[in-house]
C-alpha positions, 0 to 999 in steps of 0.5 A: 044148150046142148044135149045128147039123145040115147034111144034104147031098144023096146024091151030095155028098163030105162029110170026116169020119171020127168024129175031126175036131172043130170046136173043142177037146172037141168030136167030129164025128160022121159017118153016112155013110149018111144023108149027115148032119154034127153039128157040136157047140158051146157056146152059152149060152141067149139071155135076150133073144128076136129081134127083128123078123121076125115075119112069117117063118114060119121065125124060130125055125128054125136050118137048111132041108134039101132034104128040108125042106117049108120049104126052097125057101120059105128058100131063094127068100124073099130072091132078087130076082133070079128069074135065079137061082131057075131050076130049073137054077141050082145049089140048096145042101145046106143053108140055114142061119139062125144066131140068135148069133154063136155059132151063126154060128161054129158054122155057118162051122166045119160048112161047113168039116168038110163040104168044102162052100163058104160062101155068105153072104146077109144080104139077097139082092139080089146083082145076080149072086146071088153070096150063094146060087150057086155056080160050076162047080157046087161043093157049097155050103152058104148062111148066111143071116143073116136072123135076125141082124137086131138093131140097138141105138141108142145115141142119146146116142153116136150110134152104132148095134150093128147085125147083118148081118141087118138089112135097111136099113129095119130099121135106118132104123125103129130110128134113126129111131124113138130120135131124129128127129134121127139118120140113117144113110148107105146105100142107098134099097130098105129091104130090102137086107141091112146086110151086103151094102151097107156090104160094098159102100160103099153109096152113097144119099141122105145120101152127098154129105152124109156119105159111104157107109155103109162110111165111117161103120163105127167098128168090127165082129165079123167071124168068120173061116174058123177061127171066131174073132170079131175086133173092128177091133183083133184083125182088123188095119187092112188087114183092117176096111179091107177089109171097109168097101167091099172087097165081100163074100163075101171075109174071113168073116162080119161078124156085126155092124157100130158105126155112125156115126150122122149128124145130120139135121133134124127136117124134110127136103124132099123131091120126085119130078117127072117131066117130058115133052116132046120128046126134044131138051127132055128131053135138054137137061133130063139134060145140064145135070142134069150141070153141077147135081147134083154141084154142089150144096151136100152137104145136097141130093141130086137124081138122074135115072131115064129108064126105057125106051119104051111108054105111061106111060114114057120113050116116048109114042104122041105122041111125047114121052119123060118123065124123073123127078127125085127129090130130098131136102134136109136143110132146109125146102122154101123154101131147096130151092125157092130154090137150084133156082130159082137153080141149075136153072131149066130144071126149072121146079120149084113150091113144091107139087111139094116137101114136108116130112117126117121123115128117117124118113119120107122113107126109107119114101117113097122105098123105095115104102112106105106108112108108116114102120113098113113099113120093119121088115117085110122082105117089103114093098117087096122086088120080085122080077123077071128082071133084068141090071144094070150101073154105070159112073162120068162123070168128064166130062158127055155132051154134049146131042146125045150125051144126046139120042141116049141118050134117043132109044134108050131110048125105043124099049125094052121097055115097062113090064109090071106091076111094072116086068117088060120095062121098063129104066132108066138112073138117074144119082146125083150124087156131089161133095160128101163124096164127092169130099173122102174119099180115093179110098183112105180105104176100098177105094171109089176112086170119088171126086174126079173123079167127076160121077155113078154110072150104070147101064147096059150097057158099064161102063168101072168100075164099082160092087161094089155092083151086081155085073157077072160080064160083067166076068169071074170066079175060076173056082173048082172047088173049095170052098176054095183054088185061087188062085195069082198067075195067078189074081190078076192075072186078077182084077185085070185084069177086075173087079179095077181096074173096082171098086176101081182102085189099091186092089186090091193092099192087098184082095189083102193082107188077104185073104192075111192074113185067109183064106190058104185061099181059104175065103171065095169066090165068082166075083168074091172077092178071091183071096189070095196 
């Protein structure tokens, strides 16, 4: 017999009379006076011990309570977002760390008898902190799935059982270290959770090659609001659509994803350059970036980031602004060499600005790490600052004066301070490629043909559910679960609803009425139910 403590703070309603039970067989018992709920369940003892998180100091714990001495080191040991570490953001009753599915299970069925609302964090880097806040100040419980992080490599199949948990550099590490020849498509920080990414499409440098990482999901165990795990065939089709790309925090928990795994070479090119000069000269260089990137053969990726004024930035004292271009092709460097002297010339690239490298590698260069074997630390790489970030879609280039006044502005921005704090940026990725031969409803992420490249910036028109924007409007819930209605759906969807998924809105409504009619999975900008 398991079980799974949740303390609630003096003050929180908590439901139970002694007789609610979990599941069959298995009381609740309730201390009101100590404000503590046990919820008991069956668990077998695991034969095999967790993998990775050795530098945790927390890795064998299963919950942090307020009154814990390591609650606030759990609680803050993932927010990147300082916004959301202030003193006055709501903090949960408890955080939870499951090491099973069953102790997943058991914590989703805990939270539900204690009337406190589910939040689930894999990685922390929701650009809201949606995965750890609440609105309204709703009593809250967090699931993190910190020691959810395995990840089983099938190398002949090339397919990869991954959990939540893991962050991408954990992933990477373990793919790249079964075959050099394997990848897989997401996102480029090492240490954002698999489980927010592929939740949100997760677009990165394989994705005008092969797709998002939510197009490369061939099956998953997600456990609903009664506790059940379903597999894609027993969660229905519009549900496994839903949670490739439909955002998270809406359907339950995906304890675990099957992962297409792609092939790549034994080397990859790769480069980052910067560039300086006039402003008139580096606009010119972005405007017919536009024309290029998405134009590309799929097997190149070349992206732009143009940070804000001050010395050593986008601004300096003589007058020049500087822009840096970031690639990587999946072949030797003559061939990247030969189609961008062709394709490119204006960016006067050299045989020695590129270098040839592992696929493996070049993940952990581009997450800013030291070696590949960093990738499996989750405490390297994981920048913590003040942040707003915001996304937006082209379907049609900028004109160069236009560009030209883009750069002029952000020129005269807040410098670069220590670790990027003060500094802004504008980063453009191209799409084209697979990326604009996958439908635009193949998976909840429209943004597809048509579209030139993803950006962020201020005033979004649509935009990434990935990079989550509460400006574009909120649920407003007031309460742990329930409270939609149809009113509450088409506010949605006439806010951020169309901004990230367009069309396919109405199929996330559907499935989210099948999967969760109470409304037990929510946050600010979940999908309400019907």
């Amino acid at each position: 017999m398991g079980f799974l403590q949740i303390w609630v703070e003096a003050g929180v309603p908590v439901a139970g009379d002694g007789r609610s039970s979990p599941g069959p067989g298995f009381p609740l018992p309730f201390t009101p006076s100590k404000h503590i709920v046990l919820c008991h369940w069956r668990r077998r003892r695991r034969r095999t011990q967790p993998l990775l998180l050795p530098h945790l100091p927390w890795r064998h714990e299963l919950h942090s309570l307020p009154t814990s001495p390591s609650y606030a080191t759990v609680l803050n040991s993932s927010i990147s977002n300082l916004r959301f570490a202030l003193p006055d953001v709501g903090k949960p009753a408890a955080v939870v760390l499951p090491a099973s599915k069953r102790d997943l299970q058991g914590a989703v069925l805990c939270a539900r008898n204690s009337s406190l609302a589910i939040r689930v964090r894999s990685g922390g880097h929701s650009y809201e902190g949606l995965s750890y806040t609440t609105e309204n100040r709703v009593p809250f419980v967090v699931i993190d799935l910190a020691n959810l992080n395995r990840v089983r490599v099938d190398a002949g199949s090339a397919t990869a059982w991954a959990e939540s948990g893991a962050t991408l550099g954990e992933l990477y590490y373990a793919v790249g270290r079964s075959s050099r020849s394997l990848a897989f498509s997401a996102g480029s920080c090492s240490t954002i959770g698999l489980g927010g990414i592929v939740s949100g499409g997760g677009f990165g440098l394989l994705s005008r090659k092969f797709g998002l990482a939510a197009d490369n999901v061939l099956d998953a165990v997600l456990v609903d609001a009664d506790g059940r795990a379903l597999d894609r065939a027993t969660m229905g089709r519009d549900v496994f659509w839903a949670i490739r790309g439909g955002g998270g925090g809406s359907w339950g928990v995906v304890y675990a994803w099957k992962l297409r795994l792609v092939p790549v070479p034994r080397n990859v090119t790769v480069f980052s350059l910067g560039r300086t000069g006039p402003v008139e000269l580096i606009a010119g260089l972005i405007h017919r970036w536009q024309f290029v990137a998405p134009s590309l053969p799929d097997d190149f990726y070349l992206s732009v980031y143009l940070p804000t004024g001050g010395v050593g930035s986008s601004s300096s004292s003589d007058g020049n602004v500087s822009v840096s271009f970031s690639g990587q092709v999946l072949g030797p460097k003559h061939r990247a060499l030969s189609a961008l002297r062709q394709s490119f010339p204006e960016l006067g690239l050299t045989e020695s600005e590129l270098a040839e490298t592992s696929w493996l590698d070049a993940t952990a260069q581009f997450a800013g790490l030291d070696t590949a074997a960093d990738l499996s630390n989750r405490l390297l790489g994981r920048s913590k600052q003040y942040f707003k970030g915001k996304s937006d879609y082209v379907r049609s280039p900028i004109s160069r004066r236009a560009m030209a006044g883009i750069v002029r502005y952000l020129s005269t921005g807040p410098p670069r301070q220590g670790q990027g704090q003060g500094a802004g940026y504008v980063i453009l990725d191209p799409y084209g490629g697979a990326m604009a031969r996958i439908g635009s409803s193949d998976t909840p992420c429209p943004h597809r043909a048509g579209t030139l490249y993803g950006v962020q910036y201020q005033e979004p028109r649509a935009a990434y559910v990935n990079y989550l924007d509460l400006d574009l409007g909120t649920n407003n819930w007031t309460a742990s679960v329930g409270g939609s209605s149809e009113a509450a759906v088409a506010r949605a969807r006439s806010s951020w609803g169309v901004a990230y998924f367009g069309d396919n809105f109405n199929r996330l409504v559907r499935a989210k009425t099948a999967v969760d009619p109470g409304n037990v999975f929510n946050n600010a900008q979940s999908i309400p139910p019907l």
